[in-house]
C-alpha positions as CSV (number, residue, x, y, z in Angstrom):
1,X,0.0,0.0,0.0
2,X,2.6,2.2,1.1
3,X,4.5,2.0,-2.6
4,X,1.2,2.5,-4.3
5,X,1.3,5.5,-2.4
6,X,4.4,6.6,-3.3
7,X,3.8,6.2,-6.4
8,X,1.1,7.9,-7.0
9,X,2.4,11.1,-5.0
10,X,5.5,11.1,-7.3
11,X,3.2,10.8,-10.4
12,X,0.8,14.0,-9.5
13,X,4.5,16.2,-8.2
14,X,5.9,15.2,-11.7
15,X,2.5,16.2,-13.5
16,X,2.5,19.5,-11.3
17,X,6.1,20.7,-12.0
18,X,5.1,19.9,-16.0
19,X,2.1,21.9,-15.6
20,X,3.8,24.8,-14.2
21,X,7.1,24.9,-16.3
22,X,5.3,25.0,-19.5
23,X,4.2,28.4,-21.3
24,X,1.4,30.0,-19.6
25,X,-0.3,31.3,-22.7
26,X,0.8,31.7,-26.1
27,X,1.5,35.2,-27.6
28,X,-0.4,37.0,-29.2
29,X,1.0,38.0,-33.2
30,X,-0.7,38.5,-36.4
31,X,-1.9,35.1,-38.2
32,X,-2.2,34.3,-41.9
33,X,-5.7,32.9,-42.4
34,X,-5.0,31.6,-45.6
35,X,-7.3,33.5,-47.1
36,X,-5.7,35.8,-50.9
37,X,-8.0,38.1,-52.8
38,X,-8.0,39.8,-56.0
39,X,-9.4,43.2,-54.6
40,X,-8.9,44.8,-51.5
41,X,-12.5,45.0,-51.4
42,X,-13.0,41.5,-50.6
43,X,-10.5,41.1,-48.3
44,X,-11.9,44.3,-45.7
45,X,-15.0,42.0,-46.7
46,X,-14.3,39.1,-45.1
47,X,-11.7,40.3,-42.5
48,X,-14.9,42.8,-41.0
49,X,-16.2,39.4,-39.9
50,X,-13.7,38.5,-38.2
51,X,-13.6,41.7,-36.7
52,X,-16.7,41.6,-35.4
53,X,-16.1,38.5,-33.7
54,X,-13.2,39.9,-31.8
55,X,-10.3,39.6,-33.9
56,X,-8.5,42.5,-35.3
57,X,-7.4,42.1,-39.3
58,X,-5.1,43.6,-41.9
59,X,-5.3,43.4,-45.3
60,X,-2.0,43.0,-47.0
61,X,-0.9,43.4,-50.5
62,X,1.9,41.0,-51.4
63,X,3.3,38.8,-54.7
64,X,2.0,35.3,-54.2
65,X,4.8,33.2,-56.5
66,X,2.2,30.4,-57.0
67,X,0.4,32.9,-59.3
68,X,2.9,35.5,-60.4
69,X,1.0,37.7,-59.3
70,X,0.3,40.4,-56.4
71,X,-2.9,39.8,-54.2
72,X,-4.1,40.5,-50.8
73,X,-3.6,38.5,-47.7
74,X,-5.6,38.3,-45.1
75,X,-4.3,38.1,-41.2
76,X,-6.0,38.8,-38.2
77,X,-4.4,39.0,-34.3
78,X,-4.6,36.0,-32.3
């Protein structure tokens, strides 16, 4: 009994001390969505919704190689 004991007090102290060294929270930065558009239009568009459900966006305008061409990128902060 006394090693089941043990045992199991050494098992919760070693899942404590993991709990508590790892990160608290991640932080926060901007996030690709994975979302590209052809107009700027469509990207405010879709990135409002998002902003209405608490995320900050940018639009950005950038060459996507795939394409060869320039588009807009949507990101929002997470």
């Amino acid at each position: 009994m006394r090693i089941r004991t043990l045992l199991a007090s050494i098992g919760l102290a070693s899942m404590a001390v993991v709990g508590l060294g790892g990160q608290a929270a991640h932080a926060a930065s901007w996030k690709f969505t994975g979302n590209l558009y052809a107009s700027k239009y469509a990207c405010v568009d879709d990135g409002q919704q998002y902003e209405r459900e608490g995320y900050p966006y940018k639009c950005t305008y950038a060459y996507f190689s795939f394409t060869k061409q320039y588009l807009y990128w949507l990101y929002i902060y997470d």
